[in-house]
C-alpha positions in Angstrom: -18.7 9.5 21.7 -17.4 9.6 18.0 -18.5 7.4 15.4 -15.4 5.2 13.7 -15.5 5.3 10.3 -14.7 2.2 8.5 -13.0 1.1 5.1 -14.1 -1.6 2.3 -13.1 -4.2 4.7 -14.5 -2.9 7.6 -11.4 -1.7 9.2 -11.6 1.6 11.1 -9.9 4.1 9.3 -8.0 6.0 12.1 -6.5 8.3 9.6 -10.0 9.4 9.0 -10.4 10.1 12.7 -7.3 12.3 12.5 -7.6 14.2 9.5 -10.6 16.3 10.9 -10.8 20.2 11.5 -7.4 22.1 10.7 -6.0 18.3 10.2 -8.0 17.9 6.6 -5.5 18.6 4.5 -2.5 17.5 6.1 -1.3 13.7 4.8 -1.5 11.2 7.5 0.7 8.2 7.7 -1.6 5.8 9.2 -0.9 2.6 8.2 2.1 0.3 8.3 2.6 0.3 4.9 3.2 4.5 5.1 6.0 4.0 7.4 8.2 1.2 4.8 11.0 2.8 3.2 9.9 3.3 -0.2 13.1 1.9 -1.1 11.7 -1.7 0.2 8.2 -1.2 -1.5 10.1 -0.8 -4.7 12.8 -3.6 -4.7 9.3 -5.9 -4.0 7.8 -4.6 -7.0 11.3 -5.2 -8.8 11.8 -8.4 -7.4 8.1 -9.0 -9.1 9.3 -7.5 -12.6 12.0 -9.7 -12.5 9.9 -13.1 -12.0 7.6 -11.9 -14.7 10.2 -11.6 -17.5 11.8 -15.2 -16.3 8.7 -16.8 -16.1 8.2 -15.4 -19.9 11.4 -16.5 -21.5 11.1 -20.0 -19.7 7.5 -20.4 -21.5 9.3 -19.0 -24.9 11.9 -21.4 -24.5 9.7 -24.6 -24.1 7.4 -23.5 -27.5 
C-alpha cells in the first residue's frame, strides 16, 4: 500500500508519487496545465493585459 499525498486542496498529487527514488530530481509534467503550449498560456495572459489597459483608458475617459 502507499500513502497518496495530497495538495492544498486535497487533490492527490501524482507527480509526488512519481518523483521518488532516482525520479527526485527529474521535472514531472503532471498536470493538464504542463502539457498547454506555452504559446496558449501566454496569449491568455496577453489577452488579460490587453483588457486591463482598455478597461483603464475607458475609466480615464469618463473622468
Amino acid at each position: 500500500m502507499l500513502p497518496l499525498p495530497v495538495d492544498a486542496h486535497g487533490n492527490v498529487a501524482f507527480d509526488a508519487i512519481v518523483k521518488q527514488n532516482k525520479n527526485s530530481s527529474k521535472i514531472v509534467y503532471s498536470q493538464h496545465k504542463d502539457l498547454l503550449p506555452k504559446l496558449m498560456n501566454d496569449e491568455k495572459k496577453k489577452d488579460e493585459e490587453e483588457e486591463e489597459i482598455a478597461n483603464t483608458t475607458q475609466r480615464g475617459l469618463q473622468r
